[in-house]
Backbone as CSV, one residue per row, in Angstrom:
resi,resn,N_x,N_y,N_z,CA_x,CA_y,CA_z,C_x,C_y,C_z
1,UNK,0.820,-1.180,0.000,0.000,0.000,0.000,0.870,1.253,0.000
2,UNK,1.976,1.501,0.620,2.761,2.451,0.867,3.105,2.725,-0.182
3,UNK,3.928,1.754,-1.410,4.619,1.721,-2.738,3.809,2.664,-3.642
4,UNK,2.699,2.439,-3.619,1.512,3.196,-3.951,1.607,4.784,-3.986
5,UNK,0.886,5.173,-2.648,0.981,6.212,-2.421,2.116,7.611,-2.692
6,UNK,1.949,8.394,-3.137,2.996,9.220,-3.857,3.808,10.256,-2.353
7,UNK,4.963,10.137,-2.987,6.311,10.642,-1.875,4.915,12.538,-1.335
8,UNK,6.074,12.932,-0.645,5.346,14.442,0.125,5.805,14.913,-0.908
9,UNK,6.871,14.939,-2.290,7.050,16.068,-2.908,6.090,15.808,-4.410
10,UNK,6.143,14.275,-4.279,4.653,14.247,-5.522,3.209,14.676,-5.053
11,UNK,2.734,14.503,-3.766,1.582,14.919,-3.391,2.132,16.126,-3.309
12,UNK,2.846,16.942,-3.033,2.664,18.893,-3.491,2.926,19.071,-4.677
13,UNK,2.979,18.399,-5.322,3.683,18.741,-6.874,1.639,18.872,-7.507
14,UNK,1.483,17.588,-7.119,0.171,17.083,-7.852,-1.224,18.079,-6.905
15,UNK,-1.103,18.382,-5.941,-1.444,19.174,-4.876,-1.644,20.886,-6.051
16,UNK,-0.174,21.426,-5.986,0.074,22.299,-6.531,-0.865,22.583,-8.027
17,UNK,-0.725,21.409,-8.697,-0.967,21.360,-10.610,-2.444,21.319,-10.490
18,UNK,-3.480,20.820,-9.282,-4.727,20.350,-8.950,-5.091,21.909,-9.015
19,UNK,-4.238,23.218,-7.704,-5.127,24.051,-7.511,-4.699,24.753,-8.529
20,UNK,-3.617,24.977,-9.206,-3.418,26.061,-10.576,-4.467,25.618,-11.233
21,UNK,-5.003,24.568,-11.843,-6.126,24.235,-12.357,-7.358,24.875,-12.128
22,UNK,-7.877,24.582,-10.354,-8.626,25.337,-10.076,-8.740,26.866,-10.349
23,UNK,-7.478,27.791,-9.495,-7.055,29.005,-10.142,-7.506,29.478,-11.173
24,UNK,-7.014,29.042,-12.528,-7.366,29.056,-13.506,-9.019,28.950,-14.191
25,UNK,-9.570,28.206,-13.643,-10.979,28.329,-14.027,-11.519,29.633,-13.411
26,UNK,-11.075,29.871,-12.438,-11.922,31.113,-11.267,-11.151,32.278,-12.531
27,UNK,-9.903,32.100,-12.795,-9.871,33.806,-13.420,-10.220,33.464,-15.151
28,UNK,-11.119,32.219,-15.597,-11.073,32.462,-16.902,-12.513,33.124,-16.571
29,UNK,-13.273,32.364,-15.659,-15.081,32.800,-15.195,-14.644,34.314,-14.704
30,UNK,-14.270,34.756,-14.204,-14.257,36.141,-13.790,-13.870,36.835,-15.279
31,UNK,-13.107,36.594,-16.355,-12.654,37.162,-17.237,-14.200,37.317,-18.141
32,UNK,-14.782,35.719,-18.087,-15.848,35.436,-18.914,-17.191,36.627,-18.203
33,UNK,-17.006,36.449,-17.441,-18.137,37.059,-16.423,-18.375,38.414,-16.608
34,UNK,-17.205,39.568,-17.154,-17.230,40.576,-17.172,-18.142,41.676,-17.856
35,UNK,-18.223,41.002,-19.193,-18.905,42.093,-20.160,-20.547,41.229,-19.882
36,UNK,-21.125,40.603,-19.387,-22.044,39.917,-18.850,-23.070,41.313,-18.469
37,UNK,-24.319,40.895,-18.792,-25.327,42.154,-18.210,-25.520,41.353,-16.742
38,UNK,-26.040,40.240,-16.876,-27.156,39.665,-15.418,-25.718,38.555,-14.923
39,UNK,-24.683,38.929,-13.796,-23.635,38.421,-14.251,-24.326,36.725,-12.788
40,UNK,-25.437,37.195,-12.314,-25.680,36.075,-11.666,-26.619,34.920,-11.812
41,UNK,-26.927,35.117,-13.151,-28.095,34.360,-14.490,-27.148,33.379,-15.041
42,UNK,-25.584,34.066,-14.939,-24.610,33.245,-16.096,-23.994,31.996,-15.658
43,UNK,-23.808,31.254,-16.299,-23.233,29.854,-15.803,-22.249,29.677,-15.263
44,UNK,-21.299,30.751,-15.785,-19.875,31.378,-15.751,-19.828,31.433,-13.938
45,UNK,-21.037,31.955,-13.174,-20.810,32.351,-12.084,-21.375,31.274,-11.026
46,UNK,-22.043,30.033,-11.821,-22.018,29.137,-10.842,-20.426,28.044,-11.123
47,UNK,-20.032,28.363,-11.785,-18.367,27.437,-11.970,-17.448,28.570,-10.904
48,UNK,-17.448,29.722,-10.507,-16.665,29.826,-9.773,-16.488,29.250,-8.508
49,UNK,-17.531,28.731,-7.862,-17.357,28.274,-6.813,-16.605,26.451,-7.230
50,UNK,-17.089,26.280,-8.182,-16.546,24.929,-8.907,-14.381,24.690,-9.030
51,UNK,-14.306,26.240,-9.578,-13.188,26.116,-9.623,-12.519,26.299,-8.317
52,UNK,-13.115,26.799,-7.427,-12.629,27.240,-5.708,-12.307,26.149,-4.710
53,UNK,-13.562,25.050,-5.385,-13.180,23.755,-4.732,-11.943,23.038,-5.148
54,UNK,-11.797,23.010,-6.645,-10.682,22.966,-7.097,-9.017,22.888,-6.616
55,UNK,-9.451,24.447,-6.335,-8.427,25.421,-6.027,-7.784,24.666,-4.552
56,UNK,-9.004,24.523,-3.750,-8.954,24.542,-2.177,-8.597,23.070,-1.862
57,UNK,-9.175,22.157,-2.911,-8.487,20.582,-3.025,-7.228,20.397,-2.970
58,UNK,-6.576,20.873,-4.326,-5.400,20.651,-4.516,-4.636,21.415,-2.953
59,UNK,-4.849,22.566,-2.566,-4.238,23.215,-1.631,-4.230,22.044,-0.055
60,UNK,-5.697,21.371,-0.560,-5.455,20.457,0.848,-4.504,19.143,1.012
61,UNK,-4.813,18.787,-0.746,-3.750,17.448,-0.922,-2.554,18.165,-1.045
62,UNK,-1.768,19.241,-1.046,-0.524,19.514,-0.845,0.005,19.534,0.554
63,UNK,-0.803,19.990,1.520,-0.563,20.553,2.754,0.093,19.041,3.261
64,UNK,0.769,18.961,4.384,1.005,17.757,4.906,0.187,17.847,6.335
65,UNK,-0.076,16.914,6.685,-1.247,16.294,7.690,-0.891,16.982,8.940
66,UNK,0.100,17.489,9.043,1.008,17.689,10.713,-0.154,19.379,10.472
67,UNK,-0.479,19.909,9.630,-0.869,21.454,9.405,-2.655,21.606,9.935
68,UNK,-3.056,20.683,10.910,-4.654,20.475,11.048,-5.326,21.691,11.241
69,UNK,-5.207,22.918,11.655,-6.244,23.484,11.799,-5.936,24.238,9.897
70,UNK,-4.726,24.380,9.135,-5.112,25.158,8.118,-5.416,23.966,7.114
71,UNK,-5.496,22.905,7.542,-6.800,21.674,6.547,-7.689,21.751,6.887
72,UNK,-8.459,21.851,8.269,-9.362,21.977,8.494,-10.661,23.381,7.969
73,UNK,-9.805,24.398,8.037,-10.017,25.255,7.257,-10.291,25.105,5.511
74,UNK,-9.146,24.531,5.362,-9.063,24.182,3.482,-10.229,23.932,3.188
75,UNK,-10.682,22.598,4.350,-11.452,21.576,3.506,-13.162,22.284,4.293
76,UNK,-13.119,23.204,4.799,-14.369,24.116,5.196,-14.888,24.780,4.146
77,UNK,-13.653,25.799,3.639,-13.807,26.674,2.530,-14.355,25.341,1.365
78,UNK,-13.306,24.867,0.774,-13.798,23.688,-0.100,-15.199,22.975,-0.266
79,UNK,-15.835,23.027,1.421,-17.154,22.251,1.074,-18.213,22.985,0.736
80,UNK,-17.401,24.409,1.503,-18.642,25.365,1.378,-18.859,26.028,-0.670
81,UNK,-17.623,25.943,-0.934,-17.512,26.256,-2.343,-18.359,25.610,-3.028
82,UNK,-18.607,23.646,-2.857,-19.177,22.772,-3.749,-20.437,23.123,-3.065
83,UNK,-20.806,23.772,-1.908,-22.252,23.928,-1.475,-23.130,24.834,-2.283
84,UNK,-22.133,25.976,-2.463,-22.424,27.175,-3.738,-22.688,27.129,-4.587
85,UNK,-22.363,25.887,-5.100,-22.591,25.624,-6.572,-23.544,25.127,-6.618
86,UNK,-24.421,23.817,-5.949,-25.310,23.436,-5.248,-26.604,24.437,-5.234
87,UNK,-26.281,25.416,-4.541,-27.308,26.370,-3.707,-27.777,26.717,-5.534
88,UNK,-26.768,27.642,-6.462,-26.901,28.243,-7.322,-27.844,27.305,-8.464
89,UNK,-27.294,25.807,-8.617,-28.180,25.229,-9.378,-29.561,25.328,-8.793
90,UNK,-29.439,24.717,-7.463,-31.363,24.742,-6.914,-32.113,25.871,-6.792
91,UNK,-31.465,26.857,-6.269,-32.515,28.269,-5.920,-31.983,29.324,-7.413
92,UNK,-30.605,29.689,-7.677,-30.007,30.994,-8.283,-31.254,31.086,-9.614
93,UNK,-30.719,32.016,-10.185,-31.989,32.415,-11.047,-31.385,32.330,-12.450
94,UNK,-32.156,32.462,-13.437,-32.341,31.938,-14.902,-32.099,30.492,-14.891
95,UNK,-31.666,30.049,-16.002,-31.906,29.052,-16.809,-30.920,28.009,-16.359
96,UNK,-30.717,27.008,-15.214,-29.773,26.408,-14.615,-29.441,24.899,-14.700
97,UNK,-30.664,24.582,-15.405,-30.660,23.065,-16.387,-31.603,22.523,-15.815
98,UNK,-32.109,23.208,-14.659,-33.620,22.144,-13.986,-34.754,22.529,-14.003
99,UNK,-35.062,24.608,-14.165,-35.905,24.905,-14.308,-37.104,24.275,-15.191
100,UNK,-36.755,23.917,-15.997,-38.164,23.651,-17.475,-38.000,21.903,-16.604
101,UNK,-37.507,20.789,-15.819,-37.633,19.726,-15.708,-35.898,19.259,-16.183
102,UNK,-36.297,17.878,-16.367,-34.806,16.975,-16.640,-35.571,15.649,-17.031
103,UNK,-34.773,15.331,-17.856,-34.933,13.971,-18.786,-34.019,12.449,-17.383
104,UNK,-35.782,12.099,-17.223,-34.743,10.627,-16.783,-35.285,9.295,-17.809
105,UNK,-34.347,8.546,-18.096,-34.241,7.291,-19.290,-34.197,6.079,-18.434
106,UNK,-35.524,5.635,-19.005,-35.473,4.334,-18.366,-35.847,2.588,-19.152
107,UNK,-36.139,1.807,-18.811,-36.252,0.691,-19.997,-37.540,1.159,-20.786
108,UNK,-38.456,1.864,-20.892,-39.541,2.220,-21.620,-39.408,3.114,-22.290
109,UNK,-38.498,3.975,-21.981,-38.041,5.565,-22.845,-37.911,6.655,-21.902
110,UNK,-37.655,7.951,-22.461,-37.736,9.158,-21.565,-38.391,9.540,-20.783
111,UNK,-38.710,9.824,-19.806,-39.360,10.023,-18.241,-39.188,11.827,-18.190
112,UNK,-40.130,11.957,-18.831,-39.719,14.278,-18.157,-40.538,13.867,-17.007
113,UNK,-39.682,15.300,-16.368,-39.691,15.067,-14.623,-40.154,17.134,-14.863
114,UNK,-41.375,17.239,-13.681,-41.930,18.618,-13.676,-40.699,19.100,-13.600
115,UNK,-40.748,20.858,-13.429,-39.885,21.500,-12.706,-39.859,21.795,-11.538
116,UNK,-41.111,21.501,-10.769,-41.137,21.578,-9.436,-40.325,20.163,-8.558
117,UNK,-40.434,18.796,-9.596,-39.792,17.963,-9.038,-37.833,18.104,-9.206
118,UNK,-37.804,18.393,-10.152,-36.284,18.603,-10.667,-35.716,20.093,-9.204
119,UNK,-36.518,20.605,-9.517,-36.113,21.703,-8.505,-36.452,21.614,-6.734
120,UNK,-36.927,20.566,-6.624,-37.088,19.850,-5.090,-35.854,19.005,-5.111
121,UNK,-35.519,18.269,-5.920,-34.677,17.312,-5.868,-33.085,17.938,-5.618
122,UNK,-32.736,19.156,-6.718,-31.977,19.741,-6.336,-31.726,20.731,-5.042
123,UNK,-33.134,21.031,-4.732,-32.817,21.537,-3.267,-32.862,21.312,-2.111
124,UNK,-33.401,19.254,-2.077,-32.728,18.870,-1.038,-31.014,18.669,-1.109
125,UNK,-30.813,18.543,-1.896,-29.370,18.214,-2.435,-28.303,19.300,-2.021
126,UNK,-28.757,20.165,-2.265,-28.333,21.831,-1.842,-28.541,21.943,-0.330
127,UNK,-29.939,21.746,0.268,-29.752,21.810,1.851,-28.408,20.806,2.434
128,UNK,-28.988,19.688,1.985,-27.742,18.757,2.407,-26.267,19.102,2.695
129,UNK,-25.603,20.025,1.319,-24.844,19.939,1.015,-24.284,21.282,1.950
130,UNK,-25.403,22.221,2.200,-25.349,23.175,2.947,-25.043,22.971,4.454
131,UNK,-25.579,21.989,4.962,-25.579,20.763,6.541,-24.275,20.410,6.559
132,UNK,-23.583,20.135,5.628,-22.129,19.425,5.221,-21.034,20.517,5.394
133,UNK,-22.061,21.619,5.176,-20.301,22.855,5.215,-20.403,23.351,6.687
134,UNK,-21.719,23.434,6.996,-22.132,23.951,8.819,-21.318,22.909,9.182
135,UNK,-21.282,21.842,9.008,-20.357,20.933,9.921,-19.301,20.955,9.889
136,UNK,-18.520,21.138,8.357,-16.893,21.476,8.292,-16.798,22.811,8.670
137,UNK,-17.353,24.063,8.801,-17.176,24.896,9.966,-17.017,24.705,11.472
138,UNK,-17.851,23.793,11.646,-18.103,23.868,13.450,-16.743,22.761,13.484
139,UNK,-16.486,21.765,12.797,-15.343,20.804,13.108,-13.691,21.915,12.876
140,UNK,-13.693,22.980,11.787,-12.868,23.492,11.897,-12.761,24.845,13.155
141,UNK,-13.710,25.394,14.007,-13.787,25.984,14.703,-13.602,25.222,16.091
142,UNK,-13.838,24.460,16.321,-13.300,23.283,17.294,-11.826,22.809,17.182
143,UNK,-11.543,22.601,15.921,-10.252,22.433,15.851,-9.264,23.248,17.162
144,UNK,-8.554,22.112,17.811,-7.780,23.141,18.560,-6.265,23.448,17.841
145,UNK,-5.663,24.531,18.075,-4.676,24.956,17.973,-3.562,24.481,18.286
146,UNK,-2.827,24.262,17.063,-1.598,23.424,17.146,0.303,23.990,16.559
């Protein structure tokens, strides 16, 4: 199992290349985002939080384990980022891929699903996911100091 696992300078290397990645999406969406009229309608602005998790991943798989309260943190920011994105598909406004419904395929053929169901479904998904970052807050605020 050990042979496996990559040395501390490949996990920051791969750590590192994970959040430039992330990085990178957040300043192409902010670039994209700009000349935008309704810049919170645009799709552009539910991927920033996409790329943040990104960002905040790689930053956590670099860190080494001895660093707990600024992982604990990492991986707070991080959940709360994928929560954002979450929140923005279920509640944010315009056109977010669930409003009009969603196609489910099954052995008989296509299944359209209302928009009230597509948009329940995503916003338990979103509360959930919202429950998930309250907790990586309160676990990183507990964190004691090291």
């Amino acid at each position: 199992m050990d042979e496996k696992s990559p040395s501390s300078g490949g996990r920051i290397a791969i750590g590192i290349a994970v959040c430039a990645m992330g990085v990178s999406v957040v300043a192409l969406c902010v670039y994209q985002l700009a000349p935008k009229a309704n810049v919170l309608a645009a799709w552009e602005f539910a991927a920033l939080p996409v790329g943040m998790a990104f960002a905040f991943g790689g930053a956590l798989f670099a860190l080494p384990a001895s660093f707990v309260r600024a992982r604990a943190l990492i991986a707070a920011l991080m959940i709360t980022a994928l929560a954002l994105s979450a929140d923005w598909v279920a509640f944010g406004p315009g056109d977010s891929g669930v409003r009009n419904g969603f196609s489910l395929h099954n052995v008989r053929g296509p299944l359209q699903t209302s928009q009230m169901l597509g948009r329940l479904m995503f916003g338990v998904g979103a509360v959930l996911a919202d429950l998930l970052a309250l907790w990586a807050w309160v676990r990183f605020l507990r964190t004691p100091d090291k």
